[in-house]
PyMOL commands that place a pseudoatom at each C-alpha (Angstrom):
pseudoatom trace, name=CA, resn=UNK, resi=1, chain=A, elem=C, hetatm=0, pos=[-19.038, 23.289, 12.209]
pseudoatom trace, name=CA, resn=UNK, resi=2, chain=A, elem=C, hetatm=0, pos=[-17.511, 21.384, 14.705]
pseudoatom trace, name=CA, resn=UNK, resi=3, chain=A, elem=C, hetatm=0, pos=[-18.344, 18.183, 13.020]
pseudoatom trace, name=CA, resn=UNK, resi=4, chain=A, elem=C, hetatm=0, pos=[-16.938, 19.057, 10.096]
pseudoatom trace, name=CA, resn=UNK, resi=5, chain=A, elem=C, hetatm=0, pos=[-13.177, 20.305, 11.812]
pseudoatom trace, name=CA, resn=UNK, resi=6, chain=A, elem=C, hetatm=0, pos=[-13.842, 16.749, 13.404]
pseudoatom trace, name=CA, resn=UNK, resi=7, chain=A, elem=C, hetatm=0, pos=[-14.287, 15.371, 10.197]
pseudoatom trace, name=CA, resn=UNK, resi=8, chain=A, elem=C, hetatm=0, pos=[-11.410, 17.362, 7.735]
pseudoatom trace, name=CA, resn=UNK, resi=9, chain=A, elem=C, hetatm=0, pos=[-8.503, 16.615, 11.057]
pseudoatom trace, name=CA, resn=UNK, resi=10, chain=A, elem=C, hetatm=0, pos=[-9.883, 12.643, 11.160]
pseudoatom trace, name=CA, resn=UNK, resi=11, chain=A, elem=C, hetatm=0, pos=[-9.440, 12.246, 7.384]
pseudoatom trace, name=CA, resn=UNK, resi=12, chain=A, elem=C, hetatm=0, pos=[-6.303, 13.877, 7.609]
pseudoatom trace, name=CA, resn=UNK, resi=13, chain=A, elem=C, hetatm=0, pos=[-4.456, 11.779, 9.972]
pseudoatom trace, name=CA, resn=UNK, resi=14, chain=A, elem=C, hetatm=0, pos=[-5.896, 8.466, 7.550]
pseudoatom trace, name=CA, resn=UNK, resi=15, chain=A, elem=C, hetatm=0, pos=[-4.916, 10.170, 4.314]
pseudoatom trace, name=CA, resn=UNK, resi=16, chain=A, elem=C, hetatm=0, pos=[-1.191, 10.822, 5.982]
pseudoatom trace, name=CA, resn=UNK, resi=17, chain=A, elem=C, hetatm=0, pos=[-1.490, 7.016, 7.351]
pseudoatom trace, name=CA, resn=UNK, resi=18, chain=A, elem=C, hetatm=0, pos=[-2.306, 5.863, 4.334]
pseudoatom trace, name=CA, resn=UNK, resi=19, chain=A, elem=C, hetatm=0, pos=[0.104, 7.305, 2.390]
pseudoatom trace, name=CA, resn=UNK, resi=20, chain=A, elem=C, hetatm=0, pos=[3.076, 6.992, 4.686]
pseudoatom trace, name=CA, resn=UNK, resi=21, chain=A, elem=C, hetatm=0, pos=[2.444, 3.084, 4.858]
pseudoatom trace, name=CA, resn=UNK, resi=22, chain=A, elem=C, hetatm=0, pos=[2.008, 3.337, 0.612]
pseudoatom trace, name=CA, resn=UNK, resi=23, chain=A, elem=C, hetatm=0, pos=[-1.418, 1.709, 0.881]
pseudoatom trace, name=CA, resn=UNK, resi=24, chain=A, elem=C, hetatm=0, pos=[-4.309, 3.518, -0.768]
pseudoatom trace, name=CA, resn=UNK, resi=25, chain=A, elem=C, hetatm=0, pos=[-7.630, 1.623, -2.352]
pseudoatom trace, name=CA, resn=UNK, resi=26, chain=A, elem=C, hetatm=0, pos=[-10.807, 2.164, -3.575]
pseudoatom trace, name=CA, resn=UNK, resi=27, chain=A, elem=C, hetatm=0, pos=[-11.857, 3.037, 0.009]
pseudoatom trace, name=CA, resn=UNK, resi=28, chain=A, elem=C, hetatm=0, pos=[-8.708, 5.200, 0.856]
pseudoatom trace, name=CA, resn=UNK, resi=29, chain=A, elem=C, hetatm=0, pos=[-9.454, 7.182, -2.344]
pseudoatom trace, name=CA, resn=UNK, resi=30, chain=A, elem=C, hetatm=0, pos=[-13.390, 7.931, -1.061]
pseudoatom trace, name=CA, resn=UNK, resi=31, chain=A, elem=C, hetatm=0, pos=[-11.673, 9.313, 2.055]
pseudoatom trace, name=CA, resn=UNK, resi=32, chain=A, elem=C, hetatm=0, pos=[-9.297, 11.575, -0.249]
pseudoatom trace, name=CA, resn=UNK, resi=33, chain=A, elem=C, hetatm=0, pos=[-12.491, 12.832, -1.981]
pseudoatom trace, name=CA, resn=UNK, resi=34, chain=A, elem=C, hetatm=0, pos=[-14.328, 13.607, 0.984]
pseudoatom trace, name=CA, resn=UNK, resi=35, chain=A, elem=C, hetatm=0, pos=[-11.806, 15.059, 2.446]
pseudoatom trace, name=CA, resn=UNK, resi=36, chain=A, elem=C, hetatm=0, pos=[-11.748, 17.631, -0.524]
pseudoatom trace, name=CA, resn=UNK, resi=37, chain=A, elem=C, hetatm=0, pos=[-14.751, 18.325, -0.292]
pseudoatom trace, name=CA, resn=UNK, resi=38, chain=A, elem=C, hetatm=0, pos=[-14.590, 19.397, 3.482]
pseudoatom trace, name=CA, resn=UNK, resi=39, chain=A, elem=C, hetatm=0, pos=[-11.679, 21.599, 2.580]
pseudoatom trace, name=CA, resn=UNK, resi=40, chain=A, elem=C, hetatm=0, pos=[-12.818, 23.156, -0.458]
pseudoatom trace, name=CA, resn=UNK, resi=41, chain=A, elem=C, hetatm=0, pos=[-16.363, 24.120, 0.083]
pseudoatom trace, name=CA, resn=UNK, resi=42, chain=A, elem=C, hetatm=0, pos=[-17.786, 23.525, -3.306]
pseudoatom trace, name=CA, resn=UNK, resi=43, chain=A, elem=C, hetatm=0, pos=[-20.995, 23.078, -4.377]
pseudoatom trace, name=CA, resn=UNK, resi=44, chain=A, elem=C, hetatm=0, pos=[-21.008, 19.750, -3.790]
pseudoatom trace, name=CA, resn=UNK, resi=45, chain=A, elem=C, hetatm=0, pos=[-20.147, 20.656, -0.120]
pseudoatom trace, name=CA, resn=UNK, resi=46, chain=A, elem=C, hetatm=0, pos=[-23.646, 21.363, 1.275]
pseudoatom trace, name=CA, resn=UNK, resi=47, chain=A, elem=C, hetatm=0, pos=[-24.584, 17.668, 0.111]
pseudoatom trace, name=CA, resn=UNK, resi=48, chain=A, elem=C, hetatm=0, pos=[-21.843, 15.791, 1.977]
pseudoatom trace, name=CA, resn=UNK, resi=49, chain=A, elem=C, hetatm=0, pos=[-22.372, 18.468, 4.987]
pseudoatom trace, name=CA, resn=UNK, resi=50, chain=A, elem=C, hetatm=0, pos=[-25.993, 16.970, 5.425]
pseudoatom trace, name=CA, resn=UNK, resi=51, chain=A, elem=C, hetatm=0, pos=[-24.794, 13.835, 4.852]
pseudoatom trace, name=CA, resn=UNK, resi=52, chain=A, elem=C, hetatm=0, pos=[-21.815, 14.147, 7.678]
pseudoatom trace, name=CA, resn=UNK, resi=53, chain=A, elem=C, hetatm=0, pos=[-24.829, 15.648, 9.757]
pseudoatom trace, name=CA, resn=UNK, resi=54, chain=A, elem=C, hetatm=0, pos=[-26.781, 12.648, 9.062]
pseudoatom trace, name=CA, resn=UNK, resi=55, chain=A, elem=C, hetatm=0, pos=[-24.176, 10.027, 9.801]
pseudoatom trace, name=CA, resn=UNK, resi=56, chain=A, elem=C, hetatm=0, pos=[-23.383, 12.305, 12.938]
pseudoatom trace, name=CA, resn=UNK, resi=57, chain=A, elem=C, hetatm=0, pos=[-27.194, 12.886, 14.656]
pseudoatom trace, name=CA, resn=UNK, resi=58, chain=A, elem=C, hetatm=0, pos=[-27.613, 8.765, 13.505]
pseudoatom trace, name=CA, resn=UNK, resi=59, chain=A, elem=C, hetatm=0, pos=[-24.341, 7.873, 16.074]
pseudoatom trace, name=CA, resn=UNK, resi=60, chain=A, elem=C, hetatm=0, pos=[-25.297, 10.297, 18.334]
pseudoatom trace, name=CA, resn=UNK, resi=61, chain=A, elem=C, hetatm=0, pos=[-28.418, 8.733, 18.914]
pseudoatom trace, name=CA, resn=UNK, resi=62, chain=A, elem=C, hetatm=0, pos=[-26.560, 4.634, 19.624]
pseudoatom trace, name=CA, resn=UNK, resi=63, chain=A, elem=C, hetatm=0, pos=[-26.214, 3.669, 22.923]
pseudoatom trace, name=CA, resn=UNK, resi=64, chain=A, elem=C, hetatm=0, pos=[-23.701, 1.368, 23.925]
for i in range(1, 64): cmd.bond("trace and resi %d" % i, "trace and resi %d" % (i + 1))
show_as sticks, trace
zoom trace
């Protein structure tokens, strides 16, 4: 859960970035979508949470 707050307030502040500079790409747009699905909680939503979980316990685990 507290990933995904992480998650939906990061993508926020680079959505409102984005669009206050008027720069949004292919990559911007992925970041829109994601950040729907964080907010919505579709069925789709499980997926990307595992995913997010993923991509979280796999930087967890780097050591700098």
């Amino acid at each position: 859960m507290l990933v995904s707050i992480s998650a939906v307030l990061l993508l926020g502040l680079l959505i409102w970035f984005l669009l206050r500079i008027r720069y949004l790409r292919w990559a911007d747009a992925l970041l829109c979508g994601t950040f729907g699905f964080l907010l919505a909680r579709t069925v789709a939503a499980p997926f990307l949470q595992a995913l997010l979980d993923g991509v979280n316990g796999f930087l967890g685990q780097l050591r700098f």
